[in-house]
C-alpha positions in Angstrom: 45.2 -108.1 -57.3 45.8 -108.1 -53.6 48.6 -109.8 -51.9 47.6 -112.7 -49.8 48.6 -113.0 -46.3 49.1 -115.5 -44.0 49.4 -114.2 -40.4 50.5 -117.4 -38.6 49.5 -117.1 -34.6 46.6 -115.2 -33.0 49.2 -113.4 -30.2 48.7 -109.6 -29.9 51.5 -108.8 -32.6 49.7 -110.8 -35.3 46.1 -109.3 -34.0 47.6 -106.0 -34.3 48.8 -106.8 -37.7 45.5 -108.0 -39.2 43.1 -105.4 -37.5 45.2 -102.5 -38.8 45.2 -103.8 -42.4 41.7 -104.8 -41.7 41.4 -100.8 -41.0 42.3 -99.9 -44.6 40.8 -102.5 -46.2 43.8 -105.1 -46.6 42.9 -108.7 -46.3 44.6 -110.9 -43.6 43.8 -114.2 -42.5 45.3 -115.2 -39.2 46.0 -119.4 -38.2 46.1 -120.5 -35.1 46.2 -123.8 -33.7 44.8 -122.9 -30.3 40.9 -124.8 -30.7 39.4 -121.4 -29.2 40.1 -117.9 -27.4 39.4 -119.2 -24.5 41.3 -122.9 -25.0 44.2 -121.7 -22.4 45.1 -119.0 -19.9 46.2 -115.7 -21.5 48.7 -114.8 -18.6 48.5 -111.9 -15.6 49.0 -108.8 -16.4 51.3 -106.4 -18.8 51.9 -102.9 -18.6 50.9 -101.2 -21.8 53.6 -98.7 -22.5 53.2 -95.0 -24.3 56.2 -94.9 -26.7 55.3 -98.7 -28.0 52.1 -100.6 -26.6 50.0 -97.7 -26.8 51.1 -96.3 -30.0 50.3 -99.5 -31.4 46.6 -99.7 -30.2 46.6 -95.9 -31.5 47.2 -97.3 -34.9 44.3 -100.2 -34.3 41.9 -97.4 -33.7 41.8 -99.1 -30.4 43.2 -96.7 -27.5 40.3 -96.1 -25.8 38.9 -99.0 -25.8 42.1 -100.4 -24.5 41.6 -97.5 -21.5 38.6 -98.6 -20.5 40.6 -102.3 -19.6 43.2 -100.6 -17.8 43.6 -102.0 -14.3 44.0 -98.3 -11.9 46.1 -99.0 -8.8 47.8 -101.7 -9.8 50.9 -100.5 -11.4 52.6 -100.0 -8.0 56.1 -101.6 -7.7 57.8 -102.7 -4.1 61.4 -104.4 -3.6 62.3 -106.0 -0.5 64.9 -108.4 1.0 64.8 -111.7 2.1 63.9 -110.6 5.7 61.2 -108.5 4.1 62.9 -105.0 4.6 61.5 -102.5 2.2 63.7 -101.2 -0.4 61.8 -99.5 -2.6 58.2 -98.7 -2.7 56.2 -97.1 -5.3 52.6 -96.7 -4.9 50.3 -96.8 -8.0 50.1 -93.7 -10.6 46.5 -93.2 -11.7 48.1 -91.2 -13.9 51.1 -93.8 -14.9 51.9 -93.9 -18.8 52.5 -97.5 -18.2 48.8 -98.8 -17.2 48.6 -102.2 -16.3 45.5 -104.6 -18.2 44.9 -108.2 -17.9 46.3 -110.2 -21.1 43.3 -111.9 -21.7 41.2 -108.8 -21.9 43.6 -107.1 -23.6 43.4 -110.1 -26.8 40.0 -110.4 -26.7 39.4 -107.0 -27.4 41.7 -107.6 -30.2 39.9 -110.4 -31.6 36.8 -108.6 -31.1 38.0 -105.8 -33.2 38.4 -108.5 -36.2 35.7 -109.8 -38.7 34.5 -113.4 -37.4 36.2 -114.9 -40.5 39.5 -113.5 -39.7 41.0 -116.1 -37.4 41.1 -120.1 -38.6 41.1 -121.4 -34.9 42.2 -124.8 -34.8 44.3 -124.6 -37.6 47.6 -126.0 -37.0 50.6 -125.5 -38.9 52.6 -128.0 -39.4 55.1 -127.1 -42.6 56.0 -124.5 -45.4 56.7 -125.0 -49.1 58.5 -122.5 -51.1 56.6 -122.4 -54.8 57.4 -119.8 -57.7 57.5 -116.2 -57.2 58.6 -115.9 -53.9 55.1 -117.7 -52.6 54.6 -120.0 -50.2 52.3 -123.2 -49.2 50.9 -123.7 -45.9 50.6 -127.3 -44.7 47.9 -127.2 -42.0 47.7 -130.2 -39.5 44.6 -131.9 -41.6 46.5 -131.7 -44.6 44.6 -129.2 -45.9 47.3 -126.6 -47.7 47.2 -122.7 -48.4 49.2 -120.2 -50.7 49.9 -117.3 -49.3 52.4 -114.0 -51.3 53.1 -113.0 -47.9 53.7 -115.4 -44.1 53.8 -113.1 -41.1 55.5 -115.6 -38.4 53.6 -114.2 -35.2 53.9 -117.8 -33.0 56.1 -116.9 -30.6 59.2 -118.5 -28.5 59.0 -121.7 -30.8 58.4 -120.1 -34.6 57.8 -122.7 -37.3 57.9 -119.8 -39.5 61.4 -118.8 -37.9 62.9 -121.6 -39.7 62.4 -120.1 -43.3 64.6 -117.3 -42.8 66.6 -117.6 -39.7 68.6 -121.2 -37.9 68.4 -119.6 -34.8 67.1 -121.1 -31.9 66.2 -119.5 -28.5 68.5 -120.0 -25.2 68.0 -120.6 -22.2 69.1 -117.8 -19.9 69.7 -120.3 -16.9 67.0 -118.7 -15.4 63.7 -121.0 -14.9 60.2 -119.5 -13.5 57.9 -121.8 -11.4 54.3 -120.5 -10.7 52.5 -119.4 -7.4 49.8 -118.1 -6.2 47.4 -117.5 -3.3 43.6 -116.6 -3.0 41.8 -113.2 -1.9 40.6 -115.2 1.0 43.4 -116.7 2.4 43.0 -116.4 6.1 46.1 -118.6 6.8 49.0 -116.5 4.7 46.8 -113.1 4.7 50.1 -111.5 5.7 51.3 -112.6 2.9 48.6 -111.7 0.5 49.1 -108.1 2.1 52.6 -108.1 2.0 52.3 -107.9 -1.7 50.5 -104.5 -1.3 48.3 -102.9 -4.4 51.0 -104.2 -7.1 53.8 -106.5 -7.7 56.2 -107.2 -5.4 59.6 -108.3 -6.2 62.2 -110.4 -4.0 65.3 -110.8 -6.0 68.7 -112.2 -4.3 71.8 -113.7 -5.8 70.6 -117.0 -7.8 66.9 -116.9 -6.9 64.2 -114.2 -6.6 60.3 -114.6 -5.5 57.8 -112.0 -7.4 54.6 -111.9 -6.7 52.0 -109.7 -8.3 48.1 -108.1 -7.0 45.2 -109.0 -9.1 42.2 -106.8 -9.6 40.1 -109.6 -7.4 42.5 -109.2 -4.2 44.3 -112.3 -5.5 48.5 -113.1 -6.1 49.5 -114.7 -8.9 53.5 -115.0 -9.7 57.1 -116.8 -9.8 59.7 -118.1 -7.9 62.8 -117.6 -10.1 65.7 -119.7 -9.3 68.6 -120.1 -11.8 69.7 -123.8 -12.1 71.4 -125.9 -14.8 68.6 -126.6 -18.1 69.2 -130.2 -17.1 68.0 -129.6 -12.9 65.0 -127.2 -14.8 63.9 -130.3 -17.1 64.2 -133.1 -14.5 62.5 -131.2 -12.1 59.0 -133.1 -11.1 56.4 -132.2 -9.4 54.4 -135.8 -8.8 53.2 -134.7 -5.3 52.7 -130.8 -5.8 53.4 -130.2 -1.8 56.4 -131.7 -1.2 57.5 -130.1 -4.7 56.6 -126.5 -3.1 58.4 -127.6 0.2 61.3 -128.6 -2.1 61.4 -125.3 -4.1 61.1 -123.2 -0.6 64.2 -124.8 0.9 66.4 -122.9 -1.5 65.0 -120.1 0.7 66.2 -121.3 4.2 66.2 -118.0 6.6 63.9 -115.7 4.5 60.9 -114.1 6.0 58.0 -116.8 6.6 55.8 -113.7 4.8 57.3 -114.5 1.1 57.9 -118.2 2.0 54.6 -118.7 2.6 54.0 -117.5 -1.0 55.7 -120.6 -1.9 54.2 -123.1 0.0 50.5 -121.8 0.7 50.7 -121.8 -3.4 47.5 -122.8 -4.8 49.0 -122.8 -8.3 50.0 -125.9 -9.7 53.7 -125.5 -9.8 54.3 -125.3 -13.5 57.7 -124.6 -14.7 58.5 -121.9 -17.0 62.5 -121.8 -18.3 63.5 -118.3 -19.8 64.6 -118.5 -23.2 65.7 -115.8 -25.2 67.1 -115.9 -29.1 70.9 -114.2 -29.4 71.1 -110.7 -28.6 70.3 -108.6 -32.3 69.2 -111.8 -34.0 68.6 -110.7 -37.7 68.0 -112.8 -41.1 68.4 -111.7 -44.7 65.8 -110.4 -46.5 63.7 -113.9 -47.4 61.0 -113.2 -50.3 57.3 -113.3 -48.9 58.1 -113.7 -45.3 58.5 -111.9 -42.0 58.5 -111.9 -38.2 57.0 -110.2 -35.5 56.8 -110.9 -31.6 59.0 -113.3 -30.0 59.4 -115.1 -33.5 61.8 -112.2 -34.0 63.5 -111.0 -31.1 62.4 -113.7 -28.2 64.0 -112.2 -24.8 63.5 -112.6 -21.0 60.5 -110.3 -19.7 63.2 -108.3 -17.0 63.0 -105.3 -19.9 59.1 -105.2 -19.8 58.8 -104.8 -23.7 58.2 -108.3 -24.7 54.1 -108.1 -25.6 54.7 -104.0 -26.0 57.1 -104.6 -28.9 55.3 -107.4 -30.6 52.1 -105.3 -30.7 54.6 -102.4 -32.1 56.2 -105.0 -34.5 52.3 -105.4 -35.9 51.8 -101.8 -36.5 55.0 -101.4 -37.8 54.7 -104.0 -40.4 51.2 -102.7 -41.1 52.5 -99.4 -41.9 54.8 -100.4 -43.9 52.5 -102.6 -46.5 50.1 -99.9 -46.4 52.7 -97.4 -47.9 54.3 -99.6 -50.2 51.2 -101.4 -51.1 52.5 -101.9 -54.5 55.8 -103.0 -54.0 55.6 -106.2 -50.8 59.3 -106.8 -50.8 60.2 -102.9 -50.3 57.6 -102.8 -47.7 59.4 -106.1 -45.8 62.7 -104.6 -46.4 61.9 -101.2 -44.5 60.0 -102.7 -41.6 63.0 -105.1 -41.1 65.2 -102.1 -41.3 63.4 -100.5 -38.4 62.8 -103.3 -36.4 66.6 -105.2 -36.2 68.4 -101.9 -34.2 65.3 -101.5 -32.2 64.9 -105.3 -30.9 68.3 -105.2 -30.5 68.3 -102.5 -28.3 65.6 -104.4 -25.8 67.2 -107.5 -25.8 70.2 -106.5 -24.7 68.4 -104.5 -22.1 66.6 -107.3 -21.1 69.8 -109.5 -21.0 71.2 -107.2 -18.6 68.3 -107.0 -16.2 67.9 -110.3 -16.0 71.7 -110.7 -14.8 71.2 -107.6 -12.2 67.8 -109.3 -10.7 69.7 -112.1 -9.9 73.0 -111.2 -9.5 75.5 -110.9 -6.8 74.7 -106.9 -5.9 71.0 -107.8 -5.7 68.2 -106.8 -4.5 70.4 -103.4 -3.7 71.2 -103.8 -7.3 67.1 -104.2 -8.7 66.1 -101.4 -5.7 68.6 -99.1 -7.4 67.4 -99.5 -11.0 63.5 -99.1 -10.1 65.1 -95.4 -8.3 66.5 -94.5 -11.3 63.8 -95.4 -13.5 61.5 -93.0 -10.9 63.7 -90.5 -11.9 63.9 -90.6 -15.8 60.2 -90.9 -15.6 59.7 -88.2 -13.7 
């Protein structure tokens, strides 16, 4: 009989997961609580990576579908001061092997690639039971309940499923986002919108950073990073959205009007976004009918650029594995986590670092630096 699997969250690691398995004919039923695919914003855009992202949608049978999402000319990456000096500037690589797509695109052709009954939207978890043989109940939010041989935790920063296997909770960094953004046809901080050129342009300074990226419509979406205390991030308010931008801009007295303006011309409402991250190499023992993929497993700040890349390779990589071992699930769990605890290991600390070199006291010499560097190993 086949093992039955509970894939909890419809992110792209868990919609990797199931549509591979759904490839050779494995089962998975995927819960999410979200009412729709459409219920919230998916986020800008990621840059699908060759050795990890890509790979992955190899795997899904999905690579050229993905190509035909890919974003040309918007991969280009430009690092300046606060006076607005240009540091760095890379201009887009049609030929980049780290394409840039939109998120939401990028999902919904995952969910499109699933059978309609493959994802219970609306279906929110809300507790786990541990029954005989290593199984597991599923205590949805209407109290109806499901059994499951195998529960894939794919729901991100704040994993119920985390909690069966693993205490640890994520971090923060001390490092808190807050949104911008201006329109296409915004006469008043056009400078501004073109200041941000064909890609993303990045800001960083000691303690604060503003990063600002090109959308395929001529728009900027992005962050102001600053890094406060958790307690300045959760009291932070934002009652009267201009004076709250005005607020946020004064910790950038003396910078270039061109990327203050990105603050307060925002048309974004201000939402705050604190970076959390689980320890550096989190692991767990091996647990009986349960597993984790995304940022249920390895949670870290996005200054590494891996974060959706490995969760979609988390996916495949757990896919893999049950495939081989279809007849023995626990050797199957045992190998992927094998694989997968020196690998996230290795991009969290990577990320940890970058995060402290965005912002630290060498910056943005420090970020201009790295981006050179990284020309050259690419190269």
């Amino acid at each position: 009989m086949q093992n039955t699997i509970a894939i909890i969250g419809a992110g792209l690691g868990g919609l990797v997961l199931a549509r591979i398995l759904h490839r050779h004919g494995i089962v998975a039923t995927i819960y999410e609580a979200e009412s729709s695919p459409t219920a919230r914003w998916q986020g800008s855009l990621l840059d699908i990576h060759d050795l990890s992202g890509q790979r992955a949608l190899e795997a899904a049978g999905l690579h050229e579908a993905f190509l035909r999402l890919v974003r040309p000319g918007e991969d280009g990456k430009r690092i300046v001061d606060k006076d607005g000096t240009i540091l760095f500037d890379k201009p887009a690589d049609p030929a980049s092997a780290r394409p840039e797509v939109d998120r939401g695109e990028l999902r919904a052709m995952l969910i499109a690639s699933l059978p309609a009954d493959a994802i219970r939207w609306g279906h929110k978890v809300t507790a786990f039971r541990t029954i005989e043989g290593g199984r597991h109940e599923v205590v949805l939010a209407d109290r109806h309940t499901v059994i499951a041989d195998l529960i894939v935790g794919a729901d991100g920063a704040w994993s119920k499923v985390r909690s069966l296997v693993s205490d640890a909770r994520p971090i923060y960094s001390g490092t808190c986002f807050i949104e911008i953004a201006l329109a296409a046809d915004d006469t008043v901080h056009a400078a501004s919108v073109a200041a941000v050129g064909a890609g993303t342009l990045m800001a960083p300074a000691p303690g604060k950073g503003i990063m600002a990226h090109r959308n395929a419509d001529g728009s900027v979406a992005g962050y102001v990073a600053l890094n406060e205390p958790e307690e300045w991030a959760r009291s932070l308010s934002f009652s009267d959205v201009r004076a709250g931008l005005r607020l946020i801009a004064e910790r950038f007295a003396g910078w270039a009007p061109v990327l203050t303006d990105l603050i307060t011309g925002s048309t974004a409402y201000p939402t705050l976004r604190p970076i959390h991250a689980l320890p550096i190499g989190h692991e767990w023992p091996r647990t009986p009918g349960v597993t984790l993929v995304g940022d249920a497993a390895h949670l870290m700040s996005p200054f590494a650029g891996e974060g959706a890349n490995l969760a979609m390779f988390d996916g495949a990589d757990l896919a893999r594995a049950l495939v081989n071992s279809s007849a023995d699930m626990e050797v199957a769990l045992a190998a992927y986590e094998q694989d997968l605890f020196p690998r996230s290991r290795e991009v969290a600390r990577q990320s940890a670092d970058n995060l402290a070199l965005f912002f630290g006291d060498a910056a943005p010499g420090s970020v201009a630096n790295l981006y050179k560097r990284l020309v050259i190993h690419q190269a």
